[in-house]
C-alpha positions as CSV (number, residue, x, y, z in Angstrom):
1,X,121.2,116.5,79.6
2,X,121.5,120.3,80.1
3,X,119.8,122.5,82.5
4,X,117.1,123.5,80.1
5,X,116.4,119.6,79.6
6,X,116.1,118.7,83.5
7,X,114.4,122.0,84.3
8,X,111.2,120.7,81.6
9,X,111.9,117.5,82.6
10,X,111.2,118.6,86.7
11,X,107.9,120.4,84.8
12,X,106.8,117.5,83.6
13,X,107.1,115.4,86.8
14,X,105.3,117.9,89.0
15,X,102.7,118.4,86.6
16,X,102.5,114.3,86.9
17,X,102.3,114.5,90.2
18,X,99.6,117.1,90.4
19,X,97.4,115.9,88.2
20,X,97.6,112.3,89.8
21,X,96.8,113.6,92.8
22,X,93.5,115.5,91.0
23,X,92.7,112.1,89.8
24,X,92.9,110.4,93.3
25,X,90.5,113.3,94.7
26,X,88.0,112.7,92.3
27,X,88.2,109.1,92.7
28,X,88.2,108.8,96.5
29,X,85.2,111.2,96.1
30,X,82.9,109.2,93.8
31,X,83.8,106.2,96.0
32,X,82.6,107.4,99.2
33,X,79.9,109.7,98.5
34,X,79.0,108.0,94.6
35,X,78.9,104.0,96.4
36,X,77.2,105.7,99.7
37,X,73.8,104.1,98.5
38,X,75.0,100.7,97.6
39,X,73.4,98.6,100.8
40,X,76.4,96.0,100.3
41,X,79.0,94.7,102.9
42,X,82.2,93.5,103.0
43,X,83.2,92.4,106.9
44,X,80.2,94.2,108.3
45,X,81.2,97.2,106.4
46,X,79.6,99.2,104.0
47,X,81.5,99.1,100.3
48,X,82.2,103.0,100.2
49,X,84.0,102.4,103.8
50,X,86.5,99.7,101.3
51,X,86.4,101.6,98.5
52,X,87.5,105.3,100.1
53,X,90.0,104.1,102.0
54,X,92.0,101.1,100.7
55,X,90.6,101.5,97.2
56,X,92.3,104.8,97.4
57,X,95.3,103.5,98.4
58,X,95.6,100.9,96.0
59,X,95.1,103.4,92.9
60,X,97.1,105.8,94.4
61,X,99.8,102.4,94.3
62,X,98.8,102.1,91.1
63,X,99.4,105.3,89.8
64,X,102.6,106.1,91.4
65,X,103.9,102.9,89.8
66,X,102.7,104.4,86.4
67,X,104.4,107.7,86.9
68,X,107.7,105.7,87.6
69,X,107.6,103.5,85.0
70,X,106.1,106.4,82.2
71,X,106.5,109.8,83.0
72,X,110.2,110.0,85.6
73,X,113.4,109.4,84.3
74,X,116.8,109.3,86.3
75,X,119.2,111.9,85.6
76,X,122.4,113.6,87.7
77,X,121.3,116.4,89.5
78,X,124.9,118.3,89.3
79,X,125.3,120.6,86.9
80,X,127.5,119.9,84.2
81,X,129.9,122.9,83.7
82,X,130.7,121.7,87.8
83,X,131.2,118.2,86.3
84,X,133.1,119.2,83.7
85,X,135.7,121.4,84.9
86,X,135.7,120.1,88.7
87,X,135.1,123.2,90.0
């Protein structure tokens, strides 16, 4: 893999990454402030209290796993040319 190949490679991670993160915004959003009406409990708290906090964390889980498994691939960092020739 040459430089070119890990530098879009490091692109496409970050831009991963970012839009993950996005999609865990908008998520922990519409569970606190979308489930804020819903008069249900779970352990004498209120569904949006289980939903924003360790619903989040469990997608965020969730998706970090995806990114792993889909999106990041292992590859040397050293450049090759250093490889190569030892220098």
């Amino acid at each position: 893999m040459n430089n070119y190949e890990k530098y879009q490679q490091v692109k496409k991670e970050a831009g991963a990454t970012g839009v993950l993160l996005l999609v865990l915004i908008v998520f922990w959003m519409v569970a606190g402030f979308g489930l804020s009406g819903v008069q249900a409990e779970f352990l004498h708290l209120p569904v949006w209290v289980w939903m924003s906090s360790i619903g989040v964390w469990i997608f965020a889980i969730a998706g970090v796993r995806a990114l792993t498994h889909f999106v990041f691939r292992d590859m040397p960092l050293e450049d090759e040319e250093v490889a190569r020739h030892g220098k």
